[in-house]
PDB file of N, CA, C and O in Angstrom:
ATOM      1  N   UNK A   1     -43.829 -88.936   0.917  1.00  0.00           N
ATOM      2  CA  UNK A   1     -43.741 -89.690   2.150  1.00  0.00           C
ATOM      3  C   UNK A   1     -42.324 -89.658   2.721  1.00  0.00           C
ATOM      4  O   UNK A   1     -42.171 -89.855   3.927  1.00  0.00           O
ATOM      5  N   UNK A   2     -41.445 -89.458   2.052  1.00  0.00           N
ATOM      6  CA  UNK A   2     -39.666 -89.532   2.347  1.00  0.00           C
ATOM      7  C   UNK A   2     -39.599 -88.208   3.221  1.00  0.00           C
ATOM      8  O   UNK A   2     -38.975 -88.133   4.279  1.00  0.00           O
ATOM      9  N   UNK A   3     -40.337 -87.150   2.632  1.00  0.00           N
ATOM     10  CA  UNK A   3     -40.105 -86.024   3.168  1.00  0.00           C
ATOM     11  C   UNK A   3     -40.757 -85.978   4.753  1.00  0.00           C
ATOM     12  O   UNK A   3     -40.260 -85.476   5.761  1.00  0.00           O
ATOM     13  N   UNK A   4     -42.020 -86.671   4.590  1.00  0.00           N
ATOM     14  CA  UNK A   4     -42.257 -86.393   6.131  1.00  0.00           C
ATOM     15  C   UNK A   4     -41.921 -87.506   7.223  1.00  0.00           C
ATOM     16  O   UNK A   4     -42.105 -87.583   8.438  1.00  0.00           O
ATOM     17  N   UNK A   5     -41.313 -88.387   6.200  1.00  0.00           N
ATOM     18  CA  UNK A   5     -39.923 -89.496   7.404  1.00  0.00           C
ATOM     19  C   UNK A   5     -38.836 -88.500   7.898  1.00  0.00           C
ATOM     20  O   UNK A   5     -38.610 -88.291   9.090  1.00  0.00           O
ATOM     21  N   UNK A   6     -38.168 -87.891   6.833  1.00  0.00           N
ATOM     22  CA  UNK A   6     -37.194 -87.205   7.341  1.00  0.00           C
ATOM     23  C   UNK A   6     -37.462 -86.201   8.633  1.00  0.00           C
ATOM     24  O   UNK A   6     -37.031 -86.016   9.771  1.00  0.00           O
ATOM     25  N   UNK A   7     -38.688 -85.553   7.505  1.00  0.00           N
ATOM     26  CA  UNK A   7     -38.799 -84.388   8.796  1.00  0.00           C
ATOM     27  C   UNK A   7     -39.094 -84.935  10.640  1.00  0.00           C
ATOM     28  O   UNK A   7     -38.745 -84.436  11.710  1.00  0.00           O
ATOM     29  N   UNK A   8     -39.809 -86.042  10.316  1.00  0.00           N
ATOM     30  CA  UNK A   8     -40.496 -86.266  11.868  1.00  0.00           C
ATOM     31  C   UNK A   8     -39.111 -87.033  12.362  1.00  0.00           C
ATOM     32  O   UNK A   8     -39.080 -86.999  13.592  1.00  0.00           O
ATOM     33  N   UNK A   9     -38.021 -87.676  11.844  1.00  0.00           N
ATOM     34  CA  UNK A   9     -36.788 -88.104  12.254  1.00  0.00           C
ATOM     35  C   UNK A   9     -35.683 -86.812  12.845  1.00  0.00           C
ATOM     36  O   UNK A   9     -34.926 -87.042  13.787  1.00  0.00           O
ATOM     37  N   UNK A  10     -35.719 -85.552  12.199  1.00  0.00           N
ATOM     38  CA  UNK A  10     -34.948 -84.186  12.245  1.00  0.00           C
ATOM     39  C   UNK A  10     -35.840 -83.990  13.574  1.00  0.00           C
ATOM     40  O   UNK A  10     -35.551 -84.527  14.643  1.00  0.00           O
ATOM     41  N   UNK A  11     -37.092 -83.060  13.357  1.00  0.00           N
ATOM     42  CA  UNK A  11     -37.536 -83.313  14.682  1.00  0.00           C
ATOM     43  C   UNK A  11     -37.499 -83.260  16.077  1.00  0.00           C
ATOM     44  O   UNK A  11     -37.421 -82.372  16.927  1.00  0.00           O
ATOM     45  N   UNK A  12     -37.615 -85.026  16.048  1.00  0.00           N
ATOM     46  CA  UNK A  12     -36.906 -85.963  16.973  1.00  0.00           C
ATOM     47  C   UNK A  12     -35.326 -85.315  17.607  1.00  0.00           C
ATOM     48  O   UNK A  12     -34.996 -84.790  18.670  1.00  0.00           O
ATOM     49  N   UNK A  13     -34.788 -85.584  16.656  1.00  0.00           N
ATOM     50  CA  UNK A  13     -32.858 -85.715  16.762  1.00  0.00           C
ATOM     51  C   UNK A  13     -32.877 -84.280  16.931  1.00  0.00           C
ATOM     52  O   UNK A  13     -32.223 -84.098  17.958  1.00  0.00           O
ATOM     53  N   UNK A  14     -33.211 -83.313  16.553  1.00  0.00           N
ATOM     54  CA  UNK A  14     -32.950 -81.627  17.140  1.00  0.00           C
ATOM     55  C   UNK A  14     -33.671 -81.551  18.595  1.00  0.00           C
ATOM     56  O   UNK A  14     -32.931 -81.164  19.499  1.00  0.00           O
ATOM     57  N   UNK A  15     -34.684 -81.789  18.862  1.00  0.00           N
ATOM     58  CA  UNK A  15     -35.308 -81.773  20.165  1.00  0.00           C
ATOM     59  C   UNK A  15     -34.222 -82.230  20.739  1.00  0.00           C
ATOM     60  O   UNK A  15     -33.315 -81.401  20.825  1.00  0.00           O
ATOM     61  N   UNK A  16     -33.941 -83.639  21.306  1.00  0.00           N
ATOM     62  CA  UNK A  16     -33.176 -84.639  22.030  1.00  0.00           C
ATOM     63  C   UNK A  16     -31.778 -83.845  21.640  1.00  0.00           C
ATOM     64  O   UNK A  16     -30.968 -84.509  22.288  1.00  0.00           O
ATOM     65  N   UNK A  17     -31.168 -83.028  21.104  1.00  0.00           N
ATOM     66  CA  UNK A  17     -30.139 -82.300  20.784  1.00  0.00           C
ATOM     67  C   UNK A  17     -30.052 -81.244  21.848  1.00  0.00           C
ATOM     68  O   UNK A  17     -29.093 -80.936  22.557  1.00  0.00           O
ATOM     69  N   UNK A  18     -31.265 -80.760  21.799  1.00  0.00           N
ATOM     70  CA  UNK A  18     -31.195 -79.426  22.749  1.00  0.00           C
ATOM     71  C   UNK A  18     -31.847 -79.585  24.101  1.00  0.00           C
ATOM     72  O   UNK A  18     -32.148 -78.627  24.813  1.00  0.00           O
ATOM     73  N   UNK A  19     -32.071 -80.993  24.449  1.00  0.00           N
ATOM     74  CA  UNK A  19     -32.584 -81.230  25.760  1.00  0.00           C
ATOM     75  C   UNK A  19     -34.077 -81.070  25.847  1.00  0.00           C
ATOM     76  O   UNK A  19     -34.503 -81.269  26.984  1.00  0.00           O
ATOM     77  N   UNK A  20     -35.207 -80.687  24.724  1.00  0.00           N
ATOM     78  CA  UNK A  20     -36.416 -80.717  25.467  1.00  0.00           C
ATOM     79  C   UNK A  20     -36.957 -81.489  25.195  1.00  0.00           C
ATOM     80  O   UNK A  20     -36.523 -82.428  24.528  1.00  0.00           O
ATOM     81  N   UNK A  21     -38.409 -81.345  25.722  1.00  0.00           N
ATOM     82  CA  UNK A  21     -39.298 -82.771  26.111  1.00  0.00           C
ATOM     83  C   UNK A  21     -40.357 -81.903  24.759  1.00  0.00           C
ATOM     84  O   UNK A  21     -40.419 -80.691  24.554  1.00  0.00           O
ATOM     85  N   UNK A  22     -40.976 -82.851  24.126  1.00  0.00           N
ATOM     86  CA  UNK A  22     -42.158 -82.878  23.548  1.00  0.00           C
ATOM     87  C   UNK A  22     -42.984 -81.504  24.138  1.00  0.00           C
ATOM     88  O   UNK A  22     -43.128 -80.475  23.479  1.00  0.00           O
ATOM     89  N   UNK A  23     -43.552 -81.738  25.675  1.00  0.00           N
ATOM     90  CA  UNK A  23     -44.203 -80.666  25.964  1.00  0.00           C
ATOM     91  C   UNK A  23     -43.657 -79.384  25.695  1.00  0.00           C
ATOM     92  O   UNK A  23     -44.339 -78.403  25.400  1.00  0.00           O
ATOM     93  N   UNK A  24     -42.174 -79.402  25.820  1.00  0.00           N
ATOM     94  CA  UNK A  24     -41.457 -77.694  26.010  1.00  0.00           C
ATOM     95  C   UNK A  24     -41.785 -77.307  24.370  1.00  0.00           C
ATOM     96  O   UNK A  24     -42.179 -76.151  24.222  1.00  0.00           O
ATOM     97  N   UNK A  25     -41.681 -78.056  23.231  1.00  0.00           N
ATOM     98  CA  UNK A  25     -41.458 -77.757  21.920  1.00  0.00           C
ATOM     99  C   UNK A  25     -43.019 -77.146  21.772  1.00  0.00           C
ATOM    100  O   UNK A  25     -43.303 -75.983  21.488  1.00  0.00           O
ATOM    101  N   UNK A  26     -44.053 -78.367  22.070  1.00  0.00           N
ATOM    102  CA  UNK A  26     -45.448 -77.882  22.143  1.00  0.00           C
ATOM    103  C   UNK A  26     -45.955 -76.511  22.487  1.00  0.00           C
ATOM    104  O   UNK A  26     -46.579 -75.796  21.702  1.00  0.00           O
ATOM    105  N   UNK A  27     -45.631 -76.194  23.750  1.00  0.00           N
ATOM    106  CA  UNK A  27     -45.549 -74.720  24.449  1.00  0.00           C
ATOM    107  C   UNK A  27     -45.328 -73.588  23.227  1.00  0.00           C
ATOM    108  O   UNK A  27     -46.020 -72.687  22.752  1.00  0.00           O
ATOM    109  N   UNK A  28     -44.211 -74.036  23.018  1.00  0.00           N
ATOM    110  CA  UNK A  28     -43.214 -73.007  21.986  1.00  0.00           C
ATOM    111  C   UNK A  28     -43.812 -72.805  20.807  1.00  0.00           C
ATOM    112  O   UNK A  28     -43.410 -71.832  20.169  1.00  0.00           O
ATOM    113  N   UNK A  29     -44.738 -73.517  20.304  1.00  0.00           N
ATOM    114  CA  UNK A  29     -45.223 -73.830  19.464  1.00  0.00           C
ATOM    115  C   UNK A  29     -46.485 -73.068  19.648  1.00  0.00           C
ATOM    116  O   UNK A  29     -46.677 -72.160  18.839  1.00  0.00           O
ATOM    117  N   UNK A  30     -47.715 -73.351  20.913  1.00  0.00           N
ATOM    118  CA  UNK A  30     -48.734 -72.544  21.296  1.00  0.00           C
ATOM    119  C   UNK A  30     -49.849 -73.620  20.511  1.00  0.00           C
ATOM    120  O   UNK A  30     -50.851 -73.274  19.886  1.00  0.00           O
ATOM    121  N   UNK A  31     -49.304 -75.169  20.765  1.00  0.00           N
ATOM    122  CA  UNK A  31     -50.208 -76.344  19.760  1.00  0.00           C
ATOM    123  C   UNK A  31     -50.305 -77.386  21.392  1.00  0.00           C
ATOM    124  O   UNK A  31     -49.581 -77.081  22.340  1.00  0.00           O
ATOM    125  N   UNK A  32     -50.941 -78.159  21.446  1.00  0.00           N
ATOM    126  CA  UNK A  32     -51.165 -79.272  22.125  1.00  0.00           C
ATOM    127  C   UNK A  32     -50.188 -80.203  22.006  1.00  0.00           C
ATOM    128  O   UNK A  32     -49.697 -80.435  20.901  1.00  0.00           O
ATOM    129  N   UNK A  33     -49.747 -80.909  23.223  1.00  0.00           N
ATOM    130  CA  UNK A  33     -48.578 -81.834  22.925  1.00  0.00           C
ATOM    131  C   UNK A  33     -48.443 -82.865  22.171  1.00  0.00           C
ATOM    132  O   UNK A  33     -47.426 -83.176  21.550  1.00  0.00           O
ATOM    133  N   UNK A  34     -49.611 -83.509  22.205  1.00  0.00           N
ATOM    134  CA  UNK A  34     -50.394 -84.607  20.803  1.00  0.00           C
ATOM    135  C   UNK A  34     -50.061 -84.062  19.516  1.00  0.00           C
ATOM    136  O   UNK A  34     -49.662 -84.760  18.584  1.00  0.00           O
ATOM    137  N   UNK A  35     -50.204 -82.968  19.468  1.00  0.00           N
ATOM    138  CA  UNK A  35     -50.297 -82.422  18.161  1.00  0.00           C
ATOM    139  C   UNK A  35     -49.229 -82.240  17.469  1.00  0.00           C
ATOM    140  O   UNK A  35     -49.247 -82.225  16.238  1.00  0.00           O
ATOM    141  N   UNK A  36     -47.851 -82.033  18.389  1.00  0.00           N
ATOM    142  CA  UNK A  36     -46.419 -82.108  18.135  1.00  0.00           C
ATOM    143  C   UNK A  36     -46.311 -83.482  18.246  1.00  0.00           C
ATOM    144  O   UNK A  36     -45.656 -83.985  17.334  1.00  0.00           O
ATOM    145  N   UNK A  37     -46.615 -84.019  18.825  1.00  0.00           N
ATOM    146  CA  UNK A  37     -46.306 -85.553  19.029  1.00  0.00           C
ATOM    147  C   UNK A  37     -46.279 -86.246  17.682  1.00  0.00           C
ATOM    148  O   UNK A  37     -45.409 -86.966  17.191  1.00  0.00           O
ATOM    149  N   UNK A  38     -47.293 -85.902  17.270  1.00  0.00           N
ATOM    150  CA  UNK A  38     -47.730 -85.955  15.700  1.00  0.00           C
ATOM    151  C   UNK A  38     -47.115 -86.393  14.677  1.00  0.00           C
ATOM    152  O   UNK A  38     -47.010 -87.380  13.949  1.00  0.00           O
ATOM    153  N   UNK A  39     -46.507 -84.711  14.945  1.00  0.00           N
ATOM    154  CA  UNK A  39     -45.090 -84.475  14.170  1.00  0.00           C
ATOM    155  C   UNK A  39     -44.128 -85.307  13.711  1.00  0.00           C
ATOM    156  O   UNK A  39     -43.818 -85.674  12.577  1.00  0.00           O
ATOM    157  N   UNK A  40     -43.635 -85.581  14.983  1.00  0.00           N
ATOM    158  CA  UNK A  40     -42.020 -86.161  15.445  1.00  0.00           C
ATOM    159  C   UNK A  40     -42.790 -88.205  15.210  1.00  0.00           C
ATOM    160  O   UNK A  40     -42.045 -89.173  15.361  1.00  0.00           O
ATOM    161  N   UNK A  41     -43.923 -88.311  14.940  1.00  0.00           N
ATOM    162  CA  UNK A  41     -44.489 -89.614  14.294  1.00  0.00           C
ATOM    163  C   UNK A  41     -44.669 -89.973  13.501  1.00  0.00           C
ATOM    164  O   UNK A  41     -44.886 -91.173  13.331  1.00  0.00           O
ATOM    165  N   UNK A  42     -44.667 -88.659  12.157  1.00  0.00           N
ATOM    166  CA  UNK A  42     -44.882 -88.592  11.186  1.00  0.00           C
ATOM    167  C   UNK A  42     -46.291 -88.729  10.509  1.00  0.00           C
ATOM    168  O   UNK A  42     -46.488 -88.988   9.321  1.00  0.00           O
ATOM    169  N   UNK A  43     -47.240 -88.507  11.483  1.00  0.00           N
ATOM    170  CA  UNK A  43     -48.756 -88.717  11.237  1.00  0.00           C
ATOM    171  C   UNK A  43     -49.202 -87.625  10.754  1.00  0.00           C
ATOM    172  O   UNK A  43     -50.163 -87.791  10.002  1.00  0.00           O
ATOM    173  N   UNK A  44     -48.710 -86.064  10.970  1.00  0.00           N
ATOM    174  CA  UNK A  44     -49.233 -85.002  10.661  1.00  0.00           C
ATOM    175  C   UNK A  44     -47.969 -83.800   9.876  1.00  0.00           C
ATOM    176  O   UNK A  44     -46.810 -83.862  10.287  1.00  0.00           O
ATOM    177  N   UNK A  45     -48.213 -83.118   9.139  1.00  0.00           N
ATOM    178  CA  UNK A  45     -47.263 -82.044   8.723  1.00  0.00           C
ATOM    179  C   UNK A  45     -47.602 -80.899   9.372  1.00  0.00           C
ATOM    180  O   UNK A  45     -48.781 -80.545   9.350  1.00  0.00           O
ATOM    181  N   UNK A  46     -46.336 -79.901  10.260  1.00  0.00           N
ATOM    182  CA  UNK A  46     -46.655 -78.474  10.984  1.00  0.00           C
ATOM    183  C   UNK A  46     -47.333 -77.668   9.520  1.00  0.00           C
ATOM    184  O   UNK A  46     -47.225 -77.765   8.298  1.00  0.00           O
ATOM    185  N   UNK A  47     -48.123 -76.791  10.585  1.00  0.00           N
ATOM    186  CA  UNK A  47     -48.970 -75.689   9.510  1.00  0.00           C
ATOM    187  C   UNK A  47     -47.122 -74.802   8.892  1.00  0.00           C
ATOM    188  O   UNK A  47     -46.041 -74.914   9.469  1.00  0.00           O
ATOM    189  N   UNK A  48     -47.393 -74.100   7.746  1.00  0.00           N
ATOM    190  CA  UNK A  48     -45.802 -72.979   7.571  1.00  0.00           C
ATOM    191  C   UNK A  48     -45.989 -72.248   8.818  1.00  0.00           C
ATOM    192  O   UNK A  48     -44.870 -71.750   8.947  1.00  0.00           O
ATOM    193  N   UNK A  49     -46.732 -71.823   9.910  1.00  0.00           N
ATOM    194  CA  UNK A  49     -45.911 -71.502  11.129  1.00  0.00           C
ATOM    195  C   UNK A  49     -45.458 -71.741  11.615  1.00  0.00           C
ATOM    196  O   UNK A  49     -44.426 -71.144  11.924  1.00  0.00           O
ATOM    197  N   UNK A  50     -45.897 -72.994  12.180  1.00  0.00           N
ATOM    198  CA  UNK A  50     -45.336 -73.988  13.009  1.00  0.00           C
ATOM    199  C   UNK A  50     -43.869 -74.162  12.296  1.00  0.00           C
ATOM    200  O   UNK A  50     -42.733 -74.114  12.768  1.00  0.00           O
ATOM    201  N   UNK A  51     -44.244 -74.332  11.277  1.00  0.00           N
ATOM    202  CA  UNK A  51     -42.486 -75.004  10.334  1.00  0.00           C
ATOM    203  C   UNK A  51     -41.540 -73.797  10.426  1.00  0.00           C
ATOM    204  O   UNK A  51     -40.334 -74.033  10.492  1.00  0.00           O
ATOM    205  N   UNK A  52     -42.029 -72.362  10.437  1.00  0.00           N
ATOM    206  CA  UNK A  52     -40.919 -71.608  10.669  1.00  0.00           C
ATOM    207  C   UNK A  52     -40.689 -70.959  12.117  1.00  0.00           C
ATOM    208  O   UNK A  52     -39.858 -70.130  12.489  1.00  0.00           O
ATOM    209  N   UNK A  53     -41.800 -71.680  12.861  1.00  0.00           N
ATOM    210  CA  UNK A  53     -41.254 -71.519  14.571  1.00  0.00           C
ATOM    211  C   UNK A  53     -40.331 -72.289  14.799  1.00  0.00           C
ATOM    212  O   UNK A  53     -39.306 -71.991  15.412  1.00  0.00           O
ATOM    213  N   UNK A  54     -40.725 -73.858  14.107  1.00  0.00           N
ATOM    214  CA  UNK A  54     -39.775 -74.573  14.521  1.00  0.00           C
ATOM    215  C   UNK A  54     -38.265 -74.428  13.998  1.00  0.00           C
ATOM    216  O   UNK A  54     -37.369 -74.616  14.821  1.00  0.00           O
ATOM    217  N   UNK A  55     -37.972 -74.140  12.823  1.00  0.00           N
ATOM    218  CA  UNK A  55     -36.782 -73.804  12.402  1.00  0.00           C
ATOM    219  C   UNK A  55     -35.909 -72.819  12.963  1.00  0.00           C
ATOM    220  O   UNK A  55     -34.681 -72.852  13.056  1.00  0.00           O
ATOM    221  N   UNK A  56     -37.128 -71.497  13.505  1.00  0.00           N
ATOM    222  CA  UNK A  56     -36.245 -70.643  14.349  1.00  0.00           C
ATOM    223  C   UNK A  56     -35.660 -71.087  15.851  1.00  0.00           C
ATOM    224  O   UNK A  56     -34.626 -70.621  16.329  1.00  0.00           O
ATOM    225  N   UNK A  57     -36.700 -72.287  16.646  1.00  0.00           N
ATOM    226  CA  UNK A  57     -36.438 -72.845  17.619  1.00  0.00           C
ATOM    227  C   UNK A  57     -35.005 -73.407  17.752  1.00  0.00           C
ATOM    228  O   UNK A  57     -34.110 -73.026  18.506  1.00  0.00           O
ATOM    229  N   UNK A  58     -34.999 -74.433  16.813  1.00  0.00           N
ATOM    230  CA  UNK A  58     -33.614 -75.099  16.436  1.00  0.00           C
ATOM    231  C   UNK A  58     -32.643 -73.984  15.893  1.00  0.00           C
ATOM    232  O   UNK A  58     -31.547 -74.509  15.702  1.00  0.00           O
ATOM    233  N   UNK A  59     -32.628 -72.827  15.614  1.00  0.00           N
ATOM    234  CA  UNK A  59     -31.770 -72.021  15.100  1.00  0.00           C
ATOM    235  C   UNK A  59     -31.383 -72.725  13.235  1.00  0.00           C
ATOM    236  O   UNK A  59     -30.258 -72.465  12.809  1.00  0.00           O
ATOM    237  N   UNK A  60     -32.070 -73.311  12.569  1.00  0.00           N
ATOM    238  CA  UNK A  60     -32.111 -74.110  11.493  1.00  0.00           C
ATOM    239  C   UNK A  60     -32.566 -73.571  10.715  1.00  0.00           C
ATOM    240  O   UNK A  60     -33.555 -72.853  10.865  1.00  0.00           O
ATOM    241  N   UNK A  61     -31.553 -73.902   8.922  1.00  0.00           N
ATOM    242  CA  UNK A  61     -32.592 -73.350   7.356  1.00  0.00           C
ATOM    243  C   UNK A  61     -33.971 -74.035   7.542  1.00  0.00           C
ATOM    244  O   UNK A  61     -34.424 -74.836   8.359  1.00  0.00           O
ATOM    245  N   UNK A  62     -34.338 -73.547   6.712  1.00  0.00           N
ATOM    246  CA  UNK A  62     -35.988 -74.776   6.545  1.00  0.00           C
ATOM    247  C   UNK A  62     -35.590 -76.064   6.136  1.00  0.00           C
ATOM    248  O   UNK A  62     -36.017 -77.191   6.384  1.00  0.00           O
ATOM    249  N   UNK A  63     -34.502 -75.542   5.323  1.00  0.00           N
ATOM    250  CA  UNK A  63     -34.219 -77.201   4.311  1.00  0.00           C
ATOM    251  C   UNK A  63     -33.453 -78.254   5.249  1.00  0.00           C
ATOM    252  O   UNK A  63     -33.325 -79.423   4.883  1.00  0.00           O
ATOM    253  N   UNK A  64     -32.789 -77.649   6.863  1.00  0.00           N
ATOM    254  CA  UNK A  64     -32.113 -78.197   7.363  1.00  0.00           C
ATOM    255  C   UNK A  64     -33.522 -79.586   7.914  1.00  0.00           C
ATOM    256  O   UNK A  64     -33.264 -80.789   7.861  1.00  0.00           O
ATOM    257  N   UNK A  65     -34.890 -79.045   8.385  1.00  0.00           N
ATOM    258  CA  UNK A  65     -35.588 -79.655   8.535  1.00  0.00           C
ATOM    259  C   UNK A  65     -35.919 -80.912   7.945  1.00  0.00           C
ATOM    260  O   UNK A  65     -36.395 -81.984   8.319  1.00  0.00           O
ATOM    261  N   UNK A  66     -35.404 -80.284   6.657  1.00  0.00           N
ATOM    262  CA  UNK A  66     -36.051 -81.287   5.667  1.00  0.00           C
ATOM    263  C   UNK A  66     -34.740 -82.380   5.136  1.00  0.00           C
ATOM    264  O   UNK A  66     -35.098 -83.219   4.309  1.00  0.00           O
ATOM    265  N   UNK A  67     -33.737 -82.401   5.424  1.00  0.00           N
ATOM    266  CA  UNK A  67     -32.483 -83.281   5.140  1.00  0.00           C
ATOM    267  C   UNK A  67     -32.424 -84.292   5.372  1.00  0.00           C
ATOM    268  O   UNK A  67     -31.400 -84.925   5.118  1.00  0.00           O
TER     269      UNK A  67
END
């Protein structure tokens, strides 16, 4: 459970870092905005694609996700 506080907190704080909205990450993603929404709520874990789209998005290790 720690792990997917962190992650949906990282997330959050990298999005709002690089200026986008929920929808732009969603897009990027090729998932529904709910579905990222999810995420960054901590209700759901990204599939490993999603987790290494998103890491490449943020320019981030995996583990940075997970810190």
């Amino acid at each position: 459970m720690e792990e997917l506080y962190r992650l949906s907190k990282n997330l959050k704080a990298l999005r709002k870092q690089f200026g986008y909205t929920q929808t732009y990450v969603a897009e990027q993603l090729g998932i529904a905005y709910q579905s990222y929404q999810a995420y960054e709520w901590g209700i759901s874990v990204p599939t490993l694609q999603n987790f290494i789209k998103l890491a490449k998005l943020y320019d981030v290790s995996y583990e940075e996700l997970l810190e």
